[in-house]
N, C-alpha and C positions, 0 to 999 in steps of 0.2 A: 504494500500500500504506500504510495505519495500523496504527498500534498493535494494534488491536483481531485484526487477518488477523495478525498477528505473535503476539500471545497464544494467539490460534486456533490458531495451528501447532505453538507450543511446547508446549501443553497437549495436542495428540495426540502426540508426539512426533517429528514430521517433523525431518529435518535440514535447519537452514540453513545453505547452504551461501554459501561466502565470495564476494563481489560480487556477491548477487542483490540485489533488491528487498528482500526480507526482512531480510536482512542490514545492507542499509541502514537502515532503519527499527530494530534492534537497535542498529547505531551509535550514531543519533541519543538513543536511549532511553537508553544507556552514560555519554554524556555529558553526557545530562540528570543523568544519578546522580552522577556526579565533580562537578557543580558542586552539587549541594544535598550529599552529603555531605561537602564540603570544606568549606561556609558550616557544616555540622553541628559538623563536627570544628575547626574553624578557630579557638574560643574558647570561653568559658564561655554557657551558657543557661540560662532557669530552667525546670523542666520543663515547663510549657506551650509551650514555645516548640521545646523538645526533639520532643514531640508532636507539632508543627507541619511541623517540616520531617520529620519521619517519614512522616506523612500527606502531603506535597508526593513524595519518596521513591517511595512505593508507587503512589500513585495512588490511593489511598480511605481513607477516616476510619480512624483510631486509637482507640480506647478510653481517654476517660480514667484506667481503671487500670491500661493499660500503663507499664513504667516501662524506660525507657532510658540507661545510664550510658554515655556518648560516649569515647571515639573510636567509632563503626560503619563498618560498610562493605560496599557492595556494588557490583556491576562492572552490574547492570541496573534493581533494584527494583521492577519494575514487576508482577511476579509472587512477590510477597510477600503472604502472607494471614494474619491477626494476628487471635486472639483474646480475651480480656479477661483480665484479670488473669496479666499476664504480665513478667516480668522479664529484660530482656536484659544483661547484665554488660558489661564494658569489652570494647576487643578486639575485639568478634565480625564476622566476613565472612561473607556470603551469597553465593554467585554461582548467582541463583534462578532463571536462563531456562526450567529445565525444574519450576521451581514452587516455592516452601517455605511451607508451612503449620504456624504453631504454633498448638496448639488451646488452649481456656482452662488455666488456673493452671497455667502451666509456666514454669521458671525454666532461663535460659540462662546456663551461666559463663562466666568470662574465657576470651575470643582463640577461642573455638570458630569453626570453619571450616567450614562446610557447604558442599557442592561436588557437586552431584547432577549434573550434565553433564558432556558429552567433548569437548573439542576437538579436533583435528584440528592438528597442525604440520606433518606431512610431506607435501609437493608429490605430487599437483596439486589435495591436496583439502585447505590450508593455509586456515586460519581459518573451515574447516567446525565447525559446534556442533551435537551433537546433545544433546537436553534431556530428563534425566530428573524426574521430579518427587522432592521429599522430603518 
């Protein structure tokens, strides 16, 4: 399984449910996202560089007139879709498995939380995700 059967699935909505293959490959995409947004948030950048690991983040080009004030954060990234002229404020969390899409000139403010999925905590279907899109 890649990435791409993993997008596939989220994008229809299927549940991934906790220990498959799927899930696996979720994992690994998680903490691809904890190490670039920790290098994101870890210090000062100049916004080129902001840019950079945004586009490293998602997995596809940024818009030079997106504009990103750090700390961000998100638990996947990889199902993030970003249109032009867009402004993201301090604070803000994604948790995009089941998609987030901001379309052009849209301004996001501080610490906003977008959370279009369900988890799952209670046994036997503990760390099942089901993916909404937003």
């Amino acid at each position: 399984m890649e990435l791409d059967d993993l997008l596939a699935a989220l994008n229809s909505g299927e549940t991934i449910t906790g220990g498959s293959p799927l899930h696996a490959v979720m994992h690994r995409a998680s903490q691809d996202a904890l190490r670039v947004t920790a290098e994101l948030n870890g210090s000062y950048h100049e916004p080129t560089r902001v840019l950079e690991l945004l586009a490293q983040l998602i997995g596809k080009p940024v818009h030079e007139s997106v504009a990103l004030f750090p700390p961000f954060y998100s638990d996947f990234g990889k199902n993030i879709t970003l249109g032009e002229r867009i402004f993201i404020n301090s604070g803000c969390k994604f948790q995009d498995q089941g998609g987030v899409t901001i379309g052009d000139d849209s301004l996001i403010g501080h610490n906003a939380c977008w959370r279009p999925s369900t988890t799952t905590w209670i046994p036997p279907a503990a760390r099942t995700c089901t993916p909404r899109p937003l």
